[in-house]
Wavefront OBJ file of the C-alpha trace (Angstrom):
o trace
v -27.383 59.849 -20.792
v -26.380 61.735 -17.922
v -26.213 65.299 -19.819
v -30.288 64.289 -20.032
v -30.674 63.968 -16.720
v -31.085 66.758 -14.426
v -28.493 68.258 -11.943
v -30.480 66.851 -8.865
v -30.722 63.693 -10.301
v -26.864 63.894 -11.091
v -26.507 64.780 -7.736
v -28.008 61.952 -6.478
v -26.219 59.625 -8.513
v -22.697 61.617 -7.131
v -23.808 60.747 -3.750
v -24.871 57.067 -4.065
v -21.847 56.411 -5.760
v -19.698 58.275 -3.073
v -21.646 55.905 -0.280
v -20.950 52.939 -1.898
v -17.454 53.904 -2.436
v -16.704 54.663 1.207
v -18.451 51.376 2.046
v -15.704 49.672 0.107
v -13.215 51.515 1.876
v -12.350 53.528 -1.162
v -12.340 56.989 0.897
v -10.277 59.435 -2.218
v -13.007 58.428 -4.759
v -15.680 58.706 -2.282
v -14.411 62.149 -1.382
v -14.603 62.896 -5.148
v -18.009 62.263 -5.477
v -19.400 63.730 -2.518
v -17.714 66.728 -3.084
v -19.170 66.504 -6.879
v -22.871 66.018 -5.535
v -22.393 69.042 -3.445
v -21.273 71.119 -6.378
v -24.266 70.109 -7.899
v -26.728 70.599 -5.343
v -25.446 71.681 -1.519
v -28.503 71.159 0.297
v -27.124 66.664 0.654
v -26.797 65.990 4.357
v -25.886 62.589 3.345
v -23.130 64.082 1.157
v -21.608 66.389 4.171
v -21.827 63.686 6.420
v -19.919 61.810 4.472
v -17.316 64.143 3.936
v -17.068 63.975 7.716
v -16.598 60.077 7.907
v -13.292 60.760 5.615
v -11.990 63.619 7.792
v -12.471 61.121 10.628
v -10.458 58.640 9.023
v -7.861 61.569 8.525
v -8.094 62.682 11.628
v -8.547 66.403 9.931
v -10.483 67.429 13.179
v -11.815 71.148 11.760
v -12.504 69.148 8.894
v -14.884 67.155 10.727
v -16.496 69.435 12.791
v -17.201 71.569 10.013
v -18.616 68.999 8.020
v -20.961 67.453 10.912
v -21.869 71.057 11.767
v -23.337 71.683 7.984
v -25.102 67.949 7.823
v -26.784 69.261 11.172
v -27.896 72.866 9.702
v -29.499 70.882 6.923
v -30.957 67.653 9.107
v -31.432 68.803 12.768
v -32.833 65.659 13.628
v -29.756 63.210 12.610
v -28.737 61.745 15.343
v -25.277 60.141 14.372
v -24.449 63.227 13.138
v -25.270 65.105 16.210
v -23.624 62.154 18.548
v -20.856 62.646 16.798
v -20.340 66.743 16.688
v -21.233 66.822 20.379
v -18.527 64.330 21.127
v -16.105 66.256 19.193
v -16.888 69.003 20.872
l 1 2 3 4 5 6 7 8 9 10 11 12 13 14 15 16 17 18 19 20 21 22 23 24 25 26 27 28 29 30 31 32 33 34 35 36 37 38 39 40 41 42 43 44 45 46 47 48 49 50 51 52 53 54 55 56 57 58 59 60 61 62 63 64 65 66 67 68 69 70 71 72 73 74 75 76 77 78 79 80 81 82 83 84 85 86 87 88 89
């Protein structure tokens, strides 16, 4: 089924997977599928911000700014993400 489907759509599967994942505290396989969403299709603001929730929680500060800094090049207009990097900052 899923070699049917296209890589957006896998994408998008990568990513709701890797929210639900962190939602259950599961941050390694959430990582895992973020990361495989973005190797599928980079353009997921959802996916990098993500990505920066599980730096947080590692306290991998770069990490996190880098992350935040990419969800805001792709979604100006998010304003967690932008609450967030300015704190940081």
């Amino acid at each position: 089924m899923a070699a049917c489907s296209s890589p957006e759509q896998r994408a998008q599967q990568h990513l709701e997977s890797g929210i639900e994942l962190l939602e259950q505290g599961d941050k390694i396989k959430a990582s895992l599928e973020f990361r495989s969403a973005l190797q599928l299709k980079e353009d997921l603001p959802d996916a990098w911000y993500g990505l920066s929730q599980i730096e947080e929680a590692n306290q991998n500060w770069q990490a996190v700014a880098a992350t935040l800094k990419r969800t805001l090049e792709l979604d100006p207009k998010r304003i967690d993400a932008l609450t967030r990097y300015a704190r940081l900052m």
